[in-house]
C-alpha positions in Angstrom: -31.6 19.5 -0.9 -33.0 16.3 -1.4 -32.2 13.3 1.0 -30.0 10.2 0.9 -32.4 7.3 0.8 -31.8 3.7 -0.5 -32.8 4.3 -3.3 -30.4 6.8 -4.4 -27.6 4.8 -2.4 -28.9 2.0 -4.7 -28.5 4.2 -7.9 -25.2 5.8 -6.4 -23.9 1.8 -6.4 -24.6 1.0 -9.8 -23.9 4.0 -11.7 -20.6 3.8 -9.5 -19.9 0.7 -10.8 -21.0 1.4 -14.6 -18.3 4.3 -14.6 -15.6 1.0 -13.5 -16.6 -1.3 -15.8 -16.8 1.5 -18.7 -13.3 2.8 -17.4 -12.0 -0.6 -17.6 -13.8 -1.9 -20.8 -12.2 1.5 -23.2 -9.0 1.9 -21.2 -8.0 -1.1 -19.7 -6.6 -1.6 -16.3 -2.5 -1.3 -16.1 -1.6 -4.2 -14.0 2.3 -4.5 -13.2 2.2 -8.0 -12.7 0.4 -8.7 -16.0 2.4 -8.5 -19.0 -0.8 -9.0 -21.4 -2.4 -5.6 -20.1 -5.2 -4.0 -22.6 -4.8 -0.9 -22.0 -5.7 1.2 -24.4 -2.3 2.6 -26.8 -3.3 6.4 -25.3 -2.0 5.0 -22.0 1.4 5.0 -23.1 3.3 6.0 -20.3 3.8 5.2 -16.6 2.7 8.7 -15.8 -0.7 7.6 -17.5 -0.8 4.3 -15.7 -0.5 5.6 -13.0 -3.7 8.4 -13.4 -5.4 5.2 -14.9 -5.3 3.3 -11.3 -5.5 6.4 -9.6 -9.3 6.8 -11.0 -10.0 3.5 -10.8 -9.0 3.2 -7.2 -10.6 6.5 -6.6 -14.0 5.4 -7.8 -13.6 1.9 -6.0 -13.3 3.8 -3.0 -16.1 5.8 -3.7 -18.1 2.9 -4.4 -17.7 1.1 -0.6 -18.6 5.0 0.8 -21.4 4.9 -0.8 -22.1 1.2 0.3 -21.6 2.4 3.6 -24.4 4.0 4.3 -27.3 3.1 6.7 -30.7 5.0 7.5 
């Protein structure tokens, strides 16, 4: 098994963030408090809103694990 070094934390980071922005950028983000969501018209229920943020959050959360590694 190959070791954690900061270059793959580096790489973890960005292709972390690559999967947000892509996530964001085809399906939107659903935003309660934002009327003008663009959220793509496949999200068309609150069930899929709410698997939307779920994912999102999920990988957000993933993203500060990963940031929180140290040698």
């Amino acid at each position: 098994m190959v070791k954690n070094d900061k270059w793959f934390q580096h790489e973890g980071l960005d292709r972390t963030h690559t999967i947000l922005v892509m996530l964001d950028q085809l399906l939107g983000y659903p935003d309660p408090e934002n009327p003008e969501d663009r959220l793509h018209p496949s999200i068309w229920n609150a069930e899929c809103e709410n698997l939307l943020r779920e994912a999102t959050g999920n990988l957000a959360e993933l993203y500060q694990k990963i940031g929180e590694w140290e040698e």
